[in-house]
Backbone of each chain as ProteinMPNN parsed JSONL, in Angstrom:
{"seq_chain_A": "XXXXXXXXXXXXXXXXXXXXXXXXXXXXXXXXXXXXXXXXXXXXXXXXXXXXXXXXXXXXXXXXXXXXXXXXXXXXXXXXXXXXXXXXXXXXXXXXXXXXXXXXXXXXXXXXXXXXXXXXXXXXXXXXXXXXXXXXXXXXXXXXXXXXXXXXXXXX", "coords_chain_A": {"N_chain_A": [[64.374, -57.646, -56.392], [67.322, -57.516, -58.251], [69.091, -60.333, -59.72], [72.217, -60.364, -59.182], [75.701, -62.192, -60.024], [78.216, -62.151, -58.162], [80.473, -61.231, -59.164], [79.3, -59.744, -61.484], [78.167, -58.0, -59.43], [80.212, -56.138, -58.989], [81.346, -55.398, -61.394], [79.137, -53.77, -61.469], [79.493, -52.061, -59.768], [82.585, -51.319, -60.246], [81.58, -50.048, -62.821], [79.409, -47.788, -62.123], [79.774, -45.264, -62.72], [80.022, -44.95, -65.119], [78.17, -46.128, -66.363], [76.171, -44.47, -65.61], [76.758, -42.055, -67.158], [78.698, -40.257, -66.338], [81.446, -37.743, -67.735], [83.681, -38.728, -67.379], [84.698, -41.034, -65.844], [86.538, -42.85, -65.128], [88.863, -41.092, -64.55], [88.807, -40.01, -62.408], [88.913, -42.313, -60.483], [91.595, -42.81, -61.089], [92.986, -40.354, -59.898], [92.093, -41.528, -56.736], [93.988, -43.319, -57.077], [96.253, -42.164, -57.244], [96.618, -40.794, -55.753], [97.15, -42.714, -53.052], [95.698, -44.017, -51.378], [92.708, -43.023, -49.284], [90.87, -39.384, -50.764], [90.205, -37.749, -48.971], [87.517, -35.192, -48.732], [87.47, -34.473, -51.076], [86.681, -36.496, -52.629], [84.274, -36.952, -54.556], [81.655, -37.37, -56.976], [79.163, -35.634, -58.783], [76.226, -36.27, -60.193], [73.453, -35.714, -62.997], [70.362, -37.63, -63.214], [67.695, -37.903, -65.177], [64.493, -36.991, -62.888], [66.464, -37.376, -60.829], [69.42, -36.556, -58.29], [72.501, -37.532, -58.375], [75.617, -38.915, -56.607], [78.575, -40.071, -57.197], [80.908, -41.355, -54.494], [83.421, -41.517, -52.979], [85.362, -44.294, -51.34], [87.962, -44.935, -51.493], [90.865, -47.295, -51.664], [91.51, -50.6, -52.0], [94.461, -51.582, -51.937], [95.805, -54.064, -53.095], [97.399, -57.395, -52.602], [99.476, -58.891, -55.049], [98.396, -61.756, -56.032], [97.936, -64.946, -57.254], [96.193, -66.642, -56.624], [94.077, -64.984, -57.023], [92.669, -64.174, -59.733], [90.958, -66.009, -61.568], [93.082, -68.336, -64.272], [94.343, -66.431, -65.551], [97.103, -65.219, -65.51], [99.476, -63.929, -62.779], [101.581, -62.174, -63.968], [100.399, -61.357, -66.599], [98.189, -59.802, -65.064], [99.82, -57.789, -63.809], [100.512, -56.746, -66.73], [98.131, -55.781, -67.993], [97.643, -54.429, -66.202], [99.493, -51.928, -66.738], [98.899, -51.485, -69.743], [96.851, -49.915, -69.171], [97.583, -47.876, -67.879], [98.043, -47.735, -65.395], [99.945, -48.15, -62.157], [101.335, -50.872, -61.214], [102.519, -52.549, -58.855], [100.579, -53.494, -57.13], [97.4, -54.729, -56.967], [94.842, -52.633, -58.066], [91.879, -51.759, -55.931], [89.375, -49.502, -56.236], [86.652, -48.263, -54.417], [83.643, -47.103, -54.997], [81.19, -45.676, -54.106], [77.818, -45.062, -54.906], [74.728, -43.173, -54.607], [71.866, -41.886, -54.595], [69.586, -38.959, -54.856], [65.96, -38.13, -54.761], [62.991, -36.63, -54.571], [61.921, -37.216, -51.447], [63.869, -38.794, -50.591], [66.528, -40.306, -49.908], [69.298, -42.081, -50.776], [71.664, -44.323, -50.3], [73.819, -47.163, -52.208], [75.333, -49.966, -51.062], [77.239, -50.54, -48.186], [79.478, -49.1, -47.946], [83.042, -49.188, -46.241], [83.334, -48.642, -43.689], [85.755, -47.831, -42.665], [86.975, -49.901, -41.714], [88.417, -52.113, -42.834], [90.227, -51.705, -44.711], [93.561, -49.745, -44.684], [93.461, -47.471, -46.263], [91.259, -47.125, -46.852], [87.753, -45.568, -46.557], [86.896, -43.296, -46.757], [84.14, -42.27, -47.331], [82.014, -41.02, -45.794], [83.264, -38.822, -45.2], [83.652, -38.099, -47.287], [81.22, -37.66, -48.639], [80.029, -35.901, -46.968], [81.402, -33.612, -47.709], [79.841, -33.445, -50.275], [77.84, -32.23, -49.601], [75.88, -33.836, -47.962], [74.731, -35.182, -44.72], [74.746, -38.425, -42.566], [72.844, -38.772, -41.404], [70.789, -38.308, -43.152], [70.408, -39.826, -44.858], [67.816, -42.361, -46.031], [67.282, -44.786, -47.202], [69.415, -47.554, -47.46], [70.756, -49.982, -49.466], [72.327, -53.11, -49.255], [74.099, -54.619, -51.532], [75.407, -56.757, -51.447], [76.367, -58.121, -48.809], [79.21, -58.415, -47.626], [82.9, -57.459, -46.25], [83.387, -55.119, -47.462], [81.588, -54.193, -48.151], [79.404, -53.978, -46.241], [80.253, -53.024, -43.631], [80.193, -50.435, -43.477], [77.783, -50.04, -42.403]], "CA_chain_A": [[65.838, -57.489, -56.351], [68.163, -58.205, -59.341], [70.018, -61.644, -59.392], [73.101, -60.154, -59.435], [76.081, -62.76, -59.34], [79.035, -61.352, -57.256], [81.333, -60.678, -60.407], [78.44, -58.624, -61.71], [78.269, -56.865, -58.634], [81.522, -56.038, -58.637], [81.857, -54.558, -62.014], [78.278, -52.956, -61.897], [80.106, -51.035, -58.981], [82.793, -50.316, -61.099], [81.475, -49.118, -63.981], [78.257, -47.489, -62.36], [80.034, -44.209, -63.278], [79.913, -45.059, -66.631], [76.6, -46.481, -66.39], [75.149, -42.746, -65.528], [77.114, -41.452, -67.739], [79.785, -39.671, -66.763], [81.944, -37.549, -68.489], [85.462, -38.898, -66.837], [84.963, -41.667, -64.374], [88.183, -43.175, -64.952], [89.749, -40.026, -64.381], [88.139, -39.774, -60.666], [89.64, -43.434, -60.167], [93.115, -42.206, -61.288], [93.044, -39.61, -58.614], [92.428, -41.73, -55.671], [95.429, -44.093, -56.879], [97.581, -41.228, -57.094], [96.802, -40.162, -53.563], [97.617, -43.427, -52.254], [94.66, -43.949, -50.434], [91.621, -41.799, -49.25], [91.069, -38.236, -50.559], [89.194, -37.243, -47.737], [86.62, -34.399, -49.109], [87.424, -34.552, -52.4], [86.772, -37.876, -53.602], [83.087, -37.267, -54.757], [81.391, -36.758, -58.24], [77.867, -35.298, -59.062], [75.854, -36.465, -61.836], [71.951, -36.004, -62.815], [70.128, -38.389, -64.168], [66.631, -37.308, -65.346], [64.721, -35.832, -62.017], [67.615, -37.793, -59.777], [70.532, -35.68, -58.126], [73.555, -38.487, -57.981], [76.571, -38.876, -56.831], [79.718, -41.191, -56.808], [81.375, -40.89, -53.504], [84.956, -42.582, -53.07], [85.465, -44.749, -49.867], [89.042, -45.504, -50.852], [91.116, -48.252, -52.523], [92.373, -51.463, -51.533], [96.014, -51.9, -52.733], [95.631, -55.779, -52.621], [99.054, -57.621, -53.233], [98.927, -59.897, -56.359], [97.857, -63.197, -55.671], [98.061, -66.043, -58.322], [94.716, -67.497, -57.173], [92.805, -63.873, -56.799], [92.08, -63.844, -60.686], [91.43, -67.119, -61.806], [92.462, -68.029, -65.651], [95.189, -65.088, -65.152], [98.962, -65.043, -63.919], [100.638, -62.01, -62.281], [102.518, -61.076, -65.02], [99.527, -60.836, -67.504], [97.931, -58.795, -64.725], [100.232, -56.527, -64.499], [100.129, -56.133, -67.994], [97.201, -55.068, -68.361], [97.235, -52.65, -65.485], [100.746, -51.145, -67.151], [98.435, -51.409, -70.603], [95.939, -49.127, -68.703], [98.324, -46.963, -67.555], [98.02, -48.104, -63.792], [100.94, -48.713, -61.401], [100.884, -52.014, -61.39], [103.105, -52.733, -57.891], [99.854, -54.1, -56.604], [95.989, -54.752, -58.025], [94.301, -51.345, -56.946], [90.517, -51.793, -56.118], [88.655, -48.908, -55.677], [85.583, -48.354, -53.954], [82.598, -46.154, -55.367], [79.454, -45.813, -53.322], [76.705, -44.352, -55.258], [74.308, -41.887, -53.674], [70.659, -40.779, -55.365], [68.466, -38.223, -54.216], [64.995, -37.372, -55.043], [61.906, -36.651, -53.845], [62.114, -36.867, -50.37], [64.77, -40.029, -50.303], [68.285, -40.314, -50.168], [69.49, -43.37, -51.057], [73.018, -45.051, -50.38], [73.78, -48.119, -52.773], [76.282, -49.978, -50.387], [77.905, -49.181, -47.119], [81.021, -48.958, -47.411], [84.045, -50.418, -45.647], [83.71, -48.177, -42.467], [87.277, -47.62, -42.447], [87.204, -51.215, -41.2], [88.744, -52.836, -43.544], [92.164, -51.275, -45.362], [94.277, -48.531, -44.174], [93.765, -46.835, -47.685], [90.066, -46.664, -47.313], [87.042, -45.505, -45.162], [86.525, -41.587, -46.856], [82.907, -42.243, -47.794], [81.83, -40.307, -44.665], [83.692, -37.422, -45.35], [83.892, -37.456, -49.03], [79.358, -37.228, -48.662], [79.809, -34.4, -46.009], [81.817, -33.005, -48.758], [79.213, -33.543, -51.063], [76.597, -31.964, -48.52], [74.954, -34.847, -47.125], [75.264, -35.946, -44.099], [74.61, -39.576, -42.812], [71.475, -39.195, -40.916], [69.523, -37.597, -44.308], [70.003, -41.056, -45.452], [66.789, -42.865, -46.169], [67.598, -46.105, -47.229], [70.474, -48.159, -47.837], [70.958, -50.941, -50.612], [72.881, -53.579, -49.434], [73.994, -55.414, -52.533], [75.739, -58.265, -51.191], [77.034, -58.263, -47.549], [80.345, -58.634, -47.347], [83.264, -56.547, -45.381], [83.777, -54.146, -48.417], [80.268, -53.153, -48.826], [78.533, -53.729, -45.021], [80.798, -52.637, -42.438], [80.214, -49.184, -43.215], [76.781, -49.563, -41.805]], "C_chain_A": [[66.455, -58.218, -57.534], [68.759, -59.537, -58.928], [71.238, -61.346, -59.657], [74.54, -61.008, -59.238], [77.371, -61.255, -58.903], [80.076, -60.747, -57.981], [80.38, -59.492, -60.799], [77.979, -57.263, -60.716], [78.726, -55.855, -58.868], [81.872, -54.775, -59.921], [80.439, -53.189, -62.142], [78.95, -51.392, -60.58], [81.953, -50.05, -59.261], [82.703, -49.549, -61.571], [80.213, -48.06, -63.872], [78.846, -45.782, -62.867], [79.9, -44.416, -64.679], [78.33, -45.318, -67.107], [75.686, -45.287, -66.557], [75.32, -42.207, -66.238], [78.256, -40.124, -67.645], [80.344, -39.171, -67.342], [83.657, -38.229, -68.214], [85.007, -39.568, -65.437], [86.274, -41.978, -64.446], [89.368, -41.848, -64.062], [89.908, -39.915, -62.508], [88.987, -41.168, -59.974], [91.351, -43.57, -59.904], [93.378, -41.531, -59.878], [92.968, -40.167, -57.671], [93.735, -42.417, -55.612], [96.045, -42.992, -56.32], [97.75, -40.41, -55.662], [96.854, -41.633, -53.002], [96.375, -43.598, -51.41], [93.167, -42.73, -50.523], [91.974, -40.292, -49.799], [89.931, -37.311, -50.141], [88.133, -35.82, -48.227], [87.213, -33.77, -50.426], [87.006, -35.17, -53.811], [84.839, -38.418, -54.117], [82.765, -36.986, -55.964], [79.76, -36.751, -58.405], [77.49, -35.919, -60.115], [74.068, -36.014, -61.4], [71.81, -37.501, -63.68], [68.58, -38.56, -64.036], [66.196, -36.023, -63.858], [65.587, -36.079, -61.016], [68.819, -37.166, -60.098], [71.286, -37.381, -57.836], [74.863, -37.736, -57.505], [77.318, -40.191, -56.783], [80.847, -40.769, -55.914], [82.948, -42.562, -53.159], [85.326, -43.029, -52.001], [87.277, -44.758, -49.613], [89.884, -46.743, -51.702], [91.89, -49.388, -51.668], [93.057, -51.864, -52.474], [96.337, -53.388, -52.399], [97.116, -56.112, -53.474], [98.483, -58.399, -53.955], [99.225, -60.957, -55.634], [97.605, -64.069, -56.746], [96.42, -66.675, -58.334], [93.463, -66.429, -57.073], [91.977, -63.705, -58.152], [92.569, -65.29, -61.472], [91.389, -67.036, -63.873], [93.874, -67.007, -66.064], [96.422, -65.405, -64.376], [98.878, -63.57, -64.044], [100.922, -61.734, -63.156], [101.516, -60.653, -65.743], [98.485, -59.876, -66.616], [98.265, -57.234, -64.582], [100.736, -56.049, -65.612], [99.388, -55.215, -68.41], [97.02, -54.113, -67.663], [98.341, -52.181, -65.941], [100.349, -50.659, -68.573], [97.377, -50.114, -70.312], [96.454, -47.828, -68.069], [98.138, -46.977, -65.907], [99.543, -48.409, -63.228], [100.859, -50.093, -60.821], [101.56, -53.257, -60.597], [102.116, -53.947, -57.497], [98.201, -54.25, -57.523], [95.492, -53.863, -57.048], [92.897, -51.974, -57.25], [90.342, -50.698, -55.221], [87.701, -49.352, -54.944], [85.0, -47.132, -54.109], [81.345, -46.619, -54.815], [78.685, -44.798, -54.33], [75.28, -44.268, -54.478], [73.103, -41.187, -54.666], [70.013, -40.137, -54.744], [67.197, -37.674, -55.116], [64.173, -38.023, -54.446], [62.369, -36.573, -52.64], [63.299, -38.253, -49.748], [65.941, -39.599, -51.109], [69.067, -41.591, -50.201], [71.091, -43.681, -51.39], [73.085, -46.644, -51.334], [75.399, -48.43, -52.152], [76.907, -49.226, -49.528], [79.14, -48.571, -46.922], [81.693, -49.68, -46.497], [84.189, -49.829, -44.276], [85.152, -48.198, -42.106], [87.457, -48.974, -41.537], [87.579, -52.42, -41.549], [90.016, -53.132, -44.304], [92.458, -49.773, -44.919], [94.005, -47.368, -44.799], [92.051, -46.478, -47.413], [88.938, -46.576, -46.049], [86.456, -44.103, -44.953], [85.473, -41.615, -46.904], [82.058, -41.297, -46.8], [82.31, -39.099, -45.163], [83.632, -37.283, -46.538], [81.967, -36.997, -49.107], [79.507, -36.237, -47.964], [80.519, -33.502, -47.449], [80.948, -32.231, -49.944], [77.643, -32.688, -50.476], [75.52, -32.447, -47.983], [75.57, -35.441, -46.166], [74.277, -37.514, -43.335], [73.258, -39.713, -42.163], [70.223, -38.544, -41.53], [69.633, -38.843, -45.198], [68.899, -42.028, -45.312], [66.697, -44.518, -46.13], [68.895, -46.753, -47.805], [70.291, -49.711, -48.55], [71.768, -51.408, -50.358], [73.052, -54.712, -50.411], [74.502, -57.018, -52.252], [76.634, -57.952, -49.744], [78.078, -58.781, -47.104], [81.286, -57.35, -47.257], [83.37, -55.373, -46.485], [82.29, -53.092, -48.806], [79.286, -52.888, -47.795], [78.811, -53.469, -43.608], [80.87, -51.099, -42.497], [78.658, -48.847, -43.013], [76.637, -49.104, -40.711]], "O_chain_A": [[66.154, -59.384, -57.789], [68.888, -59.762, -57.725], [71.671, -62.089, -60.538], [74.952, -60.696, -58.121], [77.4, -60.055, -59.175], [80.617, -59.754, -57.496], [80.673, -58.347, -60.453], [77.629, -56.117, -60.996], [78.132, -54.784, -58.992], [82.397, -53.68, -59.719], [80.572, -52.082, -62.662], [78.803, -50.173, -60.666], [82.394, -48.973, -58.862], [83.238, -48.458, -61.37], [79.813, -47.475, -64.878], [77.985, -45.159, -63.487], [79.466, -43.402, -65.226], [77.623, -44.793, -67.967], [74.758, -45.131, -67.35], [74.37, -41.496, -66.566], [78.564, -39.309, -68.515], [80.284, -39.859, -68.361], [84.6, -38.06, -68.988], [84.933, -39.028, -64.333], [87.111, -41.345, -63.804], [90.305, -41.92, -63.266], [90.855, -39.788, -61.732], [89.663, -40.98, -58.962], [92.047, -44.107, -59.043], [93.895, -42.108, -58.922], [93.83, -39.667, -56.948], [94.51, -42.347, -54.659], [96.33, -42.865, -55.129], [98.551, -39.796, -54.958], [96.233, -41.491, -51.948], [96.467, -42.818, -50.463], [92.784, -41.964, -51.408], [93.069, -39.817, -49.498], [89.146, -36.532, -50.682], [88.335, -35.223, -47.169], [87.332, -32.558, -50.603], [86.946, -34.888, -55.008], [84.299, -39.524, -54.092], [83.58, -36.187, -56.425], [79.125, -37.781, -58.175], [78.3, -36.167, -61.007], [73.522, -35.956, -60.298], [72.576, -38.168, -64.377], [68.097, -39.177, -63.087], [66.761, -34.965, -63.582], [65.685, -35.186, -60.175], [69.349, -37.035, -61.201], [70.694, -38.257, -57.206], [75.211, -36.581, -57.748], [76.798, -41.24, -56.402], [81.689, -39.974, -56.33], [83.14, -43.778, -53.167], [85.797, -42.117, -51.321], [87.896, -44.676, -48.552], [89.172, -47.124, -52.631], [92.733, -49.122, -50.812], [92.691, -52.353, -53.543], [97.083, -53.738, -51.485], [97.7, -55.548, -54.398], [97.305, -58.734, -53.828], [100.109, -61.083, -54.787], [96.604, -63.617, -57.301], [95.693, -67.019, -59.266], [92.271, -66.733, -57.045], [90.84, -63.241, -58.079], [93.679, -65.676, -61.839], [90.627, -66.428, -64.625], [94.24, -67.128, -67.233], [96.677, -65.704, -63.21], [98.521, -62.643, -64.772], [100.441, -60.636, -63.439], [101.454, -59.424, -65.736], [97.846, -59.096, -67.321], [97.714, -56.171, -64.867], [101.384, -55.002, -65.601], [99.668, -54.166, -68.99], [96.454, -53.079, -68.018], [98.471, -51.397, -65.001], [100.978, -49.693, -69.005], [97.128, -49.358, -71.25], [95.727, -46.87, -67.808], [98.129, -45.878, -65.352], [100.305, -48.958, -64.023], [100.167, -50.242, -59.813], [101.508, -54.427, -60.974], [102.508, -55.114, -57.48], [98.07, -53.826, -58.671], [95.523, -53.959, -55.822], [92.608, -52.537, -58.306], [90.744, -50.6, -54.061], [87.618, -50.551, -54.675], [85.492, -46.126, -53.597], [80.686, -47.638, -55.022], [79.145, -43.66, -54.422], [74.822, -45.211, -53.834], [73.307, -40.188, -55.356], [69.644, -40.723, -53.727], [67.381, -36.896, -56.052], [64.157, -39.155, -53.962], [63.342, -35.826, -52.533], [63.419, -38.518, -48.552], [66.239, -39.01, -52.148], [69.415, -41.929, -49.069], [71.655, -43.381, -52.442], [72.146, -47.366, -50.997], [76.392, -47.746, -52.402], [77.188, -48.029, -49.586], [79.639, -47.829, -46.076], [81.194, -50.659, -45.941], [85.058, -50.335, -43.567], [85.494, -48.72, -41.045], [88.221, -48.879, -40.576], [87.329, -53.492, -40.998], [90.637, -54.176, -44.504], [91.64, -48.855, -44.855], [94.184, -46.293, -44.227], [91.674, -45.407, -47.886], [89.017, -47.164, -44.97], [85.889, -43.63, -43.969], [85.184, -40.581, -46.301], [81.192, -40.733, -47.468], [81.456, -38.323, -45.59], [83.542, -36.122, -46.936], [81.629, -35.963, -49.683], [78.905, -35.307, -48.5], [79.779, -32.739, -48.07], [81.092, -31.104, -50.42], [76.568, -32.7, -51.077], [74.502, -31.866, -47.609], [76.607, -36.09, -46.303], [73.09, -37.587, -43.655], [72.585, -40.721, -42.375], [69.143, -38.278, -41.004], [68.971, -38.886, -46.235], [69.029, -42.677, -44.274], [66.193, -45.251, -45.279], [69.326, -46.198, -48.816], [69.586, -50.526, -47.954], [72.735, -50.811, -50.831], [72.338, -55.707, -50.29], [74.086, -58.081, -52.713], [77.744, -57.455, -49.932], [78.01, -59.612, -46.198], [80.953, -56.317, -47.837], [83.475, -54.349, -45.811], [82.045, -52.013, -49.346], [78.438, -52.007, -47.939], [78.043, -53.591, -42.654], [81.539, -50.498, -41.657], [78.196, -47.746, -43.312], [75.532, -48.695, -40.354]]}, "seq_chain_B": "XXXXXXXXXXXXXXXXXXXXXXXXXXXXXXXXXXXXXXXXXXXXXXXXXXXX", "coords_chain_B": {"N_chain_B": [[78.018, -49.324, -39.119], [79.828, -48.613, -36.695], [83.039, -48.771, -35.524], [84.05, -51.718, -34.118], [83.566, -52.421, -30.341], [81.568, -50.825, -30.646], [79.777, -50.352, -32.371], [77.874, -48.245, -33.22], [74.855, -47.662, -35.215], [75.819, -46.178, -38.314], [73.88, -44.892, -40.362], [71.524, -43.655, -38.472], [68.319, -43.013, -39.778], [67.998, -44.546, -41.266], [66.344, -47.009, -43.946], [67.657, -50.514, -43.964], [67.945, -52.257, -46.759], [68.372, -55.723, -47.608], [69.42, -58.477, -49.959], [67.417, -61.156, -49.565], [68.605, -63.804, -49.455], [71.488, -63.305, -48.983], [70.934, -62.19, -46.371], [70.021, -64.412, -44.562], [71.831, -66.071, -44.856], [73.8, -65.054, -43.471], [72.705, -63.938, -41.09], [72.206, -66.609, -39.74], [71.975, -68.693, -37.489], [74.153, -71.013, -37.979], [75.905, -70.253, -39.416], [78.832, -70.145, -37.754], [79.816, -72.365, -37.768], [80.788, -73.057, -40.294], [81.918, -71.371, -41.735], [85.372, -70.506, -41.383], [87.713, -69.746, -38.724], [88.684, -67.156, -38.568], [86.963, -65.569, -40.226], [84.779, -64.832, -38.881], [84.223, -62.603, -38.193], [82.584, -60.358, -38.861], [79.825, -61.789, -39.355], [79.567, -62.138, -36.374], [79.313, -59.88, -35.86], [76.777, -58.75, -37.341], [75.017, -60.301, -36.563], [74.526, -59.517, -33.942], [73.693, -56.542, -34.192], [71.602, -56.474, -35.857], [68.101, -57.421, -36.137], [66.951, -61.322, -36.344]], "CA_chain_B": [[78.104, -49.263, -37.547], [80.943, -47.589, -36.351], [84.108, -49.565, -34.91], [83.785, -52.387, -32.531], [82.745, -52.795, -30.0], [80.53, -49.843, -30.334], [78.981, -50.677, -33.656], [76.556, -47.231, -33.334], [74.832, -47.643, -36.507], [76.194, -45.033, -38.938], [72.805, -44.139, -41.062], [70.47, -43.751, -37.718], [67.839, -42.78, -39.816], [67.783, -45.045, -42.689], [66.342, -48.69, -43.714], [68.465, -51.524, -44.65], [67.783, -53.575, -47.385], [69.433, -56.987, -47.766], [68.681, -59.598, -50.63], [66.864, -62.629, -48.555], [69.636, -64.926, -49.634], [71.888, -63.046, -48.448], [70.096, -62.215, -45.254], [69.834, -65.839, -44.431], [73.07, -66.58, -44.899], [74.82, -63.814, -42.591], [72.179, -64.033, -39.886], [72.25, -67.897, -39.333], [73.066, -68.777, -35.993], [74.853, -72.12, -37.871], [77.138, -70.117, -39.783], [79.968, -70.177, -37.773], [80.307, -74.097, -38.48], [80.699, -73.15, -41.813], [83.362, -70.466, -42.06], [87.33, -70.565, -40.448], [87.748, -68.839, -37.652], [89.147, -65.773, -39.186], [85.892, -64.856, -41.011], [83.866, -64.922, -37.712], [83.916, -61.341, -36.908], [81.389, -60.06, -39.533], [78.66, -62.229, -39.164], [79.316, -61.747, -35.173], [78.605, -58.187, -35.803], [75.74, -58.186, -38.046], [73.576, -60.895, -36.059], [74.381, -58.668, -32.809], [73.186, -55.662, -34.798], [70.126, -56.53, -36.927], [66.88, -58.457, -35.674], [66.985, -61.786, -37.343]], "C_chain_B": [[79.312, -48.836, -37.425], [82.045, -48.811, -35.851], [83.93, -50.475, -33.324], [84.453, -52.338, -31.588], [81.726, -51.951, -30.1], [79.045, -50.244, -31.174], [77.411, -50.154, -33.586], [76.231, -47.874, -35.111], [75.088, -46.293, -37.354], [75.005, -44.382, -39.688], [71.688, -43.893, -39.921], [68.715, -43.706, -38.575], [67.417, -43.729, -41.236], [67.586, -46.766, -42.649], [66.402, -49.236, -44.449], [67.659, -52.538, -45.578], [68.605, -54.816, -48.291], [68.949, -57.666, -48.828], [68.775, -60.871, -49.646], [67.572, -63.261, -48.566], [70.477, -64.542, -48.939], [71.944, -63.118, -46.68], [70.321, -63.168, -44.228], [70.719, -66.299, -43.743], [74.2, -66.005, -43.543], [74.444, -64.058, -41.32], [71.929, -65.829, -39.264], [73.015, -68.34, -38.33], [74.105, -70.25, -36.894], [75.974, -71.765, -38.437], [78.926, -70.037, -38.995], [80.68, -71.31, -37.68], [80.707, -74.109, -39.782], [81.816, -72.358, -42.473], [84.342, -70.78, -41.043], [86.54, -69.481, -39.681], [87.684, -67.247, -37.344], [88.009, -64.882, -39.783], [84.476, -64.995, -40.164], [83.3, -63.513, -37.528], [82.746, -60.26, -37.75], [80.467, -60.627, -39.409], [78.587, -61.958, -37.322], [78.443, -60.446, -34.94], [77.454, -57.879, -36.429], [74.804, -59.124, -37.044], [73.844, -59.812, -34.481], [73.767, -57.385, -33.264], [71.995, -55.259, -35.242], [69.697, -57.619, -35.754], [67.476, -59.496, -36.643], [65.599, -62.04, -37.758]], "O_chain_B": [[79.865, -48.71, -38.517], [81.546, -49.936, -35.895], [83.78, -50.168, -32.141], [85.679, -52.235, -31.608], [80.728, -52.388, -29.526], [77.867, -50.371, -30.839], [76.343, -50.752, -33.717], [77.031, -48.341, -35.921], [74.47, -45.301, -36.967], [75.086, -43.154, -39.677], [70.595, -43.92, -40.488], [67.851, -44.361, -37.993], [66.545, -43.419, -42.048], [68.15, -47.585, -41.924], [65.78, -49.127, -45.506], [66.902, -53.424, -45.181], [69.24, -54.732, -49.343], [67.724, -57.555, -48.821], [69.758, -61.408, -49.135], [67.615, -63.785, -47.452], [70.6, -65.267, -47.951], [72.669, -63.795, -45.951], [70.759, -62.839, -43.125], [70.73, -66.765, -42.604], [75.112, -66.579, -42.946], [75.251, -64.334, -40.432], [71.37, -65.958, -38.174], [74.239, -68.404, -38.214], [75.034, -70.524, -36.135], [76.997, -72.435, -38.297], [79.965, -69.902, -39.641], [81.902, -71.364, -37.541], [80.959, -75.166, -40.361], [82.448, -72.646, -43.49], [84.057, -71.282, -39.956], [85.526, -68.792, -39.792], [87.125, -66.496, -36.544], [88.098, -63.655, -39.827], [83.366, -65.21, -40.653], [82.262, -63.228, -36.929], [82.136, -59.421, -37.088], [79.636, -59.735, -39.238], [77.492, -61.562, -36.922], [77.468, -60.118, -34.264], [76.974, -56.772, -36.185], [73.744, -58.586, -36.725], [72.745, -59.405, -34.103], [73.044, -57.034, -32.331], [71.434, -54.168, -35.14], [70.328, -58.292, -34.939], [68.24, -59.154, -37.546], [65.366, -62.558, -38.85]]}, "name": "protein", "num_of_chains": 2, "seq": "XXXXXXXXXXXXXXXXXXXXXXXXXXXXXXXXXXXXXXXXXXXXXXXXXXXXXXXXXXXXXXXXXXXXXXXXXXXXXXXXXXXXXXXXXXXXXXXXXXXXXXXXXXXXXXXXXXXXXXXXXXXXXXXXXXXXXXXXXXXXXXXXXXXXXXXXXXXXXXXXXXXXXXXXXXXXXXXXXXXXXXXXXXXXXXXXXXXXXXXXXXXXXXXX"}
C-alpha cells in the first residue's frame, strides 16, 4: 500500500481524472457545481487505460462554508479568489467527490466508498451515477479503502 | 453499508481493503477515549460491521 499522506489523498482523488488522462475532467466537475448537488445518472465518465475499462463516477459535492481554519496559511478572501480566478462560485468552498471504478479481467474494482448519502445533502449519487454507467454494486470485487473517513467509508 | 441502523453492506460481494494503520485506528475498542463525542458514530459503525 502507498504511504499516502491525507493531503495527497485528497488531491490524488482530485486530479485522478487527470491522472488517466482525460480529455475534460474539470469540465465534469463544473457540471456537478452547476447542478447544485448530485446529478443522479449522469455524473459518470469512461476512460481506458491500456487493457483497463475506467470510470470516474460522481458521488456529489460538499458545499462546505468557508472556514478561516479549514485551509491553513490561507484567509477567506484569498480563497475566494482563487475560486473566482478559476471561474468557480465562490459563495462557499465546493468539494467534489470522484470515485474511480476499474474493470478488467474478471474484477471490478471501486477506489473508495463513497459518502453513502450519509454525509451532505448535495451528495450520495455514486450508486446511481455506476448503475448509469452499467454496473451495479454487487459486480463489485473489491473495494480500496484509501483512508477511512466519513467521505470515503460510509458508502460501504 | 446502507443508513443506520441497518448498515446492509452496499458491495455484498466485494472485499474491503483498509491500510493496517488505518484499520487499527478505526477498529480500536479505546478509540472512543480519544475522539469528542460527536465523532463517535463512525467508528461505532465500522467496529459493529467489520471483524476486528
Amino acid at each position: 500500500m502507498l504511504n499516502l499522506t491525507r493531503r495527497n489523498a485528497l488531491l490524488t482523488a482530485a486530479y485522478a481524472g487527470a491522472a488517466f488522462g482525460l480529455p475534460k475532467p474539470v469540465s465534469f466537475i463544473e457540471a456537478a457545481l452547476a447542478q447544485k448537488g448530485p446529478e443522479a445518472g449522469k455524473g459518470f465518465r469512461p476512460f481506458t487505460f491500456g487493457q483497463v475499462d475506467g470510470f470516474i463516477l460522481n458521488d456529489g459535492v460538499w458545499e462546505k462554508p468557508h472556514d478561516p481554519a479549514f485551509i491553513e496559511n490561507v484567509s477567506v478572501e484569498e480563497t475566494k479568489a482563487a475560486l473566482a480566478a478559476a471561474g468557480i462560485a465562490n459563495e462557499i468552498v465546493p468539494i467534489p467527490f470522484n470515485i474511480t471504478l476499474l474493470k478488467f479481467g474478471n474484477e471490478t474494482v471501486l477506489f473508495d466508498a463513497g459518502t453513502g448519502g450519509q454525509f451532505q445533502p448535495t451528495a450520495g449519487a455514486m450508486i446511481a451515477n455506476m448503475a448509469a454507467a452499467g454496473i451495479q454494486p454487487a459486480q463489485i470485487t473489491r473495494v480500496i479503502v484509501r483512508i477511512s473517513i466519513r467521505t470515503m467509508s460510509l458508502g460501504l | 453499508m446502507s443508513k443506520a441502523p441497518d448498515n446492509t453492506p452496499v458491495f455484498p460481494n466485494a472485499a474491503i481493503y483498509v491500510p493496517s494503520t488505518e484499520f487499527k485506528f478505526w477498529m480500536d475498542p479505546g478509540i472512543f477515549t480519544k475522539l469528542p463525542e460527536n465523532r463517535h458514530g463512525l467508528p461505532k459503525r465500522l467496529q459493529a460491521m467489520f471483524p476486528s
